[in-house]
N, C-alpha and C positions, 0 to 999 in steps of 0.2 A: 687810324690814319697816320704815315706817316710824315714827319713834319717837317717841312725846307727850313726851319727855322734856327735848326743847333746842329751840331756835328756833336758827337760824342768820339773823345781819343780813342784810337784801337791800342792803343800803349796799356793804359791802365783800365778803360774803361769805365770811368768814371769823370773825367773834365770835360764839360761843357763849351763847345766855344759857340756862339752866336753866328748865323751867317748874316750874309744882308739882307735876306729875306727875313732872318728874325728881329734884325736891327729897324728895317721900316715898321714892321707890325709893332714893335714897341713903341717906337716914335710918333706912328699915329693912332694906337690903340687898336689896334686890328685882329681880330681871332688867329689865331693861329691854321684856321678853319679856312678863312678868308684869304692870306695870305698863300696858302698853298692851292688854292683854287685860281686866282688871277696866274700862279706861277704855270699851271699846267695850261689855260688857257690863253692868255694873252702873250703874244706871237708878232713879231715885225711885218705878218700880213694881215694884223687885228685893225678891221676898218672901225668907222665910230658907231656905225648902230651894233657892230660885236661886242665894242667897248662899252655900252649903254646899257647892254642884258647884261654882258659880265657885270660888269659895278652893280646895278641891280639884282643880282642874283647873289650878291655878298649877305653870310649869314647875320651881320648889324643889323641886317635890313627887317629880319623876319621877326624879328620883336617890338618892329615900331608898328601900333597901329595906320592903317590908311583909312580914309575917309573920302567918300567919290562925295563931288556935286553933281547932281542931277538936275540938269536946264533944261527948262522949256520952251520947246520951239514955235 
């Protein structure tokens, strides 16, 4: 995958610079995974139930157990 997160100099090829997208991810502890996925999908005509499955579809998420309640009617 590659990553919105760093530029690499075409100069030397080797200095790192941070973009913004690597600067949020670090700031809020965000995969790099994650970050590049809101980058592709979220769009100035991203309504809220788009915004709802993207955040939900962030790979944080796939590690946290879930637990349904099941009520009775």
């Amino acid at each position: 995958i590659r990553s919105t997160c760093v530029l690499i100099s075409e100069d030397d090829q080797r200095t790192l610079q941070a973009t913004v997208h690597g600067r949020i991810a670090s700031h809020y502890y965000i995969s790099y995974k994650t970050i590049n996925m809101f980058a592709q999908r979220v769009t100035s005509n991203t309504n809220i139930a788009d915004l709802i499955d993207i955040i939900s579809s962030a790979h944080e998420y796939a590690e946290m157990p879930v637990k349904f309640l099941l009520r009775d009617k």
